[in-house]
N, C-alpha and C positions, 0 to 999 in steps of 0.2 A: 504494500500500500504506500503511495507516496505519500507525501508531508502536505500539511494544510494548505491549501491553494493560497494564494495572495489575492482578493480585490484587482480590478482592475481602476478604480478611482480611488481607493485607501485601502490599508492592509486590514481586513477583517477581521486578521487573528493576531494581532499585534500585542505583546503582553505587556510593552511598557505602558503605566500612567501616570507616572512623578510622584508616585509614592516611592519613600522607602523600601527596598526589599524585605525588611524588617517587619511592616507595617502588614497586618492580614487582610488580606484579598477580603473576605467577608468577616465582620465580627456583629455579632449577635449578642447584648446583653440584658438577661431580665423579659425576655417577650411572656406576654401575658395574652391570654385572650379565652371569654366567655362569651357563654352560649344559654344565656339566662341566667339559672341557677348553676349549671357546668359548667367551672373550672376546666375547660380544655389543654391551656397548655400556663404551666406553673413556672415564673423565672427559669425559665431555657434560657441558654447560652450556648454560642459556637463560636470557634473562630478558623480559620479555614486559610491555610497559605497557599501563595500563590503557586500553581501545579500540583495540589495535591487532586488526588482522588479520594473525598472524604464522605464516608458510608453513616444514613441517618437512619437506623434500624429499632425495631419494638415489637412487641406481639400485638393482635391485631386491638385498633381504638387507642394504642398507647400516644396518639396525638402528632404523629408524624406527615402523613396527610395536611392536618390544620397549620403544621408551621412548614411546610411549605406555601400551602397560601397565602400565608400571612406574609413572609418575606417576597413573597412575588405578586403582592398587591391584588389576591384574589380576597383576601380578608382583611378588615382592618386591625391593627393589634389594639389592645386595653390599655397599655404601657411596654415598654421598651426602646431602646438603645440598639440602631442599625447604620452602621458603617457599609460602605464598598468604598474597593480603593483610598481608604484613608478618609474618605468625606461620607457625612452622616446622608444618608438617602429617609425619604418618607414614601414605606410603601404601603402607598393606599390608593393607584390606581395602576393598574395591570400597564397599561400602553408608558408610562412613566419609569414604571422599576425594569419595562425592557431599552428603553431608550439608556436608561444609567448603565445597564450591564447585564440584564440577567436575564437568563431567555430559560423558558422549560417545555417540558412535555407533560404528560398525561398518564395517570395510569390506564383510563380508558383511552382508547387510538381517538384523537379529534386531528381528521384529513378530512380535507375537500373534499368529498367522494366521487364527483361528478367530473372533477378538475384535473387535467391532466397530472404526472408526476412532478416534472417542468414546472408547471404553473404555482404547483403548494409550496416548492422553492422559492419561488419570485415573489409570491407573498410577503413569505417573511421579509425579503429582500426591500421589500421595500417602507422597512421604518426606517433606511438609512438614503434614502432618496434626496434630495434634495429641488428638483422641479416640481411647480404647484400644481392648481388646478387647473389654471389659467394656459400654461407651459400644454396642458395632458390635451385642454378641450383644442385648443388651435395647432396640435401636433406640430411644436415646434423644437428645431433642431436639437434645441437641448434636450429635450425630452425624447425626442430620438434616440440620439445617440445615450441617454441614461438607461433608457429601455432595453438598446444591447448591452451596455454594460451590466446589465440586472441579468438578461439571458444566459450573458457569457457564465456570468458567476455562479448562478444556479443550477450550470451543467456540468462545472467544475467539481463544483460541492458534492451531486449525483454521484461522480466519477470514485471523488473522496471515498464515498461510504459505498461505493460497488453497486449502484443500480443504474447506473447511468443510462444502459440498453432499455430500459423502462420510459425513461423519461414521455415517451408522446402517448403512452397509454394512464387512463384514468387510475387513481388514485385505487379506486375499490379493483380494482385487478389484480395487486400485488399480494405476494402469500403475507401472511401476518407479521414473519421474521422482516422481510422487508418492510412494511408499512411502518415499522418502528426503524428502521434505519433511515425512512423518508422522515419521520418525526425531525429523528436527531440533525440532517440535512437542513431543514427548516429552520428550528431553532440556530443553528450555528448561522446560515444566511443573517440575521443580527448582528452579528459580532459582537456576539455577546462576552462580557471576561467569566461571567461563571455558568456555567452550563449545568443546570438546575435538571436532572432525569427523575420521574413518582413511577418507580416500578418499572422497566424497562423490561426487565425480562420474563414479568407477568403474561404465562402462557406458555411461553416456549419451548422448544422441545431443548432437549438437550446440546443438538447440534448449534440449534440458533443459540443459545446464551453461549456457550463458545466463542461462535459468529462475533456474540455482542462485547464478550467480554475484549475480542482480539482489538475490534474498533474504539472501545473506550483507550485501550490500555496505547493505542497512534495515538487517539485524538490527546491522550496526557501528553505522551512524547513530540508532541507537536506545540507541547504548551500550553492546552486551555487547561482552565482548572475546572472540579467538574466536582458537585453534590449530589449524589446520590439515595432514595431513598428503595430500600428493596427488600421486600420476605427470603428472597436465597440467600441466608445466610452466610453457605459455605460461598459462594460465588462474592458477597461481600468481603469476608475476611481475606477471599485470595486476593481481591482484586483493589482495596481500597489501604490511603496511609495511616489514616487515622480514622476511628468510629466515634460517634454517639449513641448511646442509647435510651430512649424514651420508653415510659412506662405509666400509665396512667397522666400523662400529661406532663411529668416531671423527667430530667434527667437521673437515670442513678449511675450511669459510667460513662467515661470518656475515655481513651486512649488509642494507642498502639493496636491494631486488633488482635494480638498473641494475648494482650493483659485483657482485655478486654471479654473474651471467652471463655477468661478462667474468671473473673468477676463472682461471686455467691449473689450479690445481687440478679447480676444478667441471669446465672443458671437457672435461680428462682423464678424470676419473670418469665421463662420460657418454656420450663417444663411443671412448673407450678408445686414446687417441690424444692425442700433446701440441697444443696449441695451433694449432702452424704444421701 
């Protein structure tokens, strides 16, 4: 697999942003958020360096889900403390926290179904557009030639993640394992710095999370850095730097994920049972 394609008007996957090296890619402190009288998620905290592949794991309702939304602006938080890139962001509207940086997917597949492969690329591609409306209605040059640069990039990115021979057929044609490699295509079209996945490999057979693990583990080595949230475990612990893990809403482990699976908490939470 080749390396992240470059833009053809800016580098899509560029990882500098004038922060510190030091300074974490995403930091997350104290998110709170309720659902009436449910406490969904209780002072979480993350903080996520730049190129990690960092795994956000729980048993099922443990609030993983909710603070994905919450950080990517599908949810409003109650209180907390969110950083990207060293500046604090406010995510509380979806089209704003991917304009900052953060682009995601779904555990459920949401593609265009009717839309070619091509076309659910271009999509995404185009919150980094810059011709208006005015540019789009009197088809003017600039927005011509924007339009190929959007095509070029989104056949690139195809190529990226191996489905590129797809591209002119509809969205719903593609087997499942690809339909989640067009996700990931889409979201990256963004340029996004942190590549937010809810369940990636939700479904798949064996061969595909292989597949999926091989593509995450370029897209690190190409530089993005990438939040994961996932029920395969063992596919977490091979494949991520650092875990969280959430349990009724609360963090009770963080680390390494070798420490991490030997945790009495984590054991607990998983098989509902102490340790011994």
């Amino acid at each position: 697999m080749s390396a992240i394609p470059t833009g053809t008007t800016s580098s899509a996957f560029a990882t500098s942003s004038g922060a510190s090296p030091e300074v974490p890619l995403l930091l997350v402190q104290g998110a709170e958020k309720r659902f009436g009288g449910l406490q969904a998620l209780s002072d979480v905290g993350i903080s996520i360096a730049r190129g990690q592949i960092y795994g956000l794991i729980g048993p099922n309702g443990a609030g993983k889900t909710t603070f994905f939304n919450v950080i990517t602006g599908l949810y409003t938080p109650d209180a907390g403390r969110f950083e990207l890139n060293g500046k604090p962001y406010s995510p509380t509207a979806v089209h704003e926290v991917a304009k900052a940086g953060i682009a995601r997917t779904f555990q459920n597949i949401r593609l265009f179904a009717e839309m070619t492969v091509l076309e659910n690329v271009m999509v995404g591609r185009h919150i980094r557009t810059h011709a208006g409306a005015f540019a789009a209605m009197l088809r003017l040059s600039t927005q011509r030639r924007e339009e190929a640069e959007i095509r070029e990039r989104a056949m690139q990115l195809l190529d990226y993640v191996g489905i590129a021979r797809y591209a002119p057929f509809q969205s719903r044609t593609l087997s499942y394992g690809d339909q989640r490699r067009l996700e990931i295509a889409r979201a990256l079209a963004t340029e996004p710095s942190l590549l937010a996945l809810d369940e990636p490999a939700a479904g798949m057979n064996a061969t595909e999370k292989l597949a999926l693990r091989e593509l995450l583990e370029s897209i690190s080595r190409d530089g993005k850095t990438i939040l994961l949230i996932e029920h395969d475990v063992k596919l977490v612990m091979g494949l991520c730097d650092r875990v969280t893990v959430l349990d009724y809403g609360k963090v009770i482990a963080q680390g390494l994920p070798d420490d991490v699976k030997r945790d009495k908490a984590v054991i607990e939470a998983y098989l509902g049972a102490s340790s011994e």
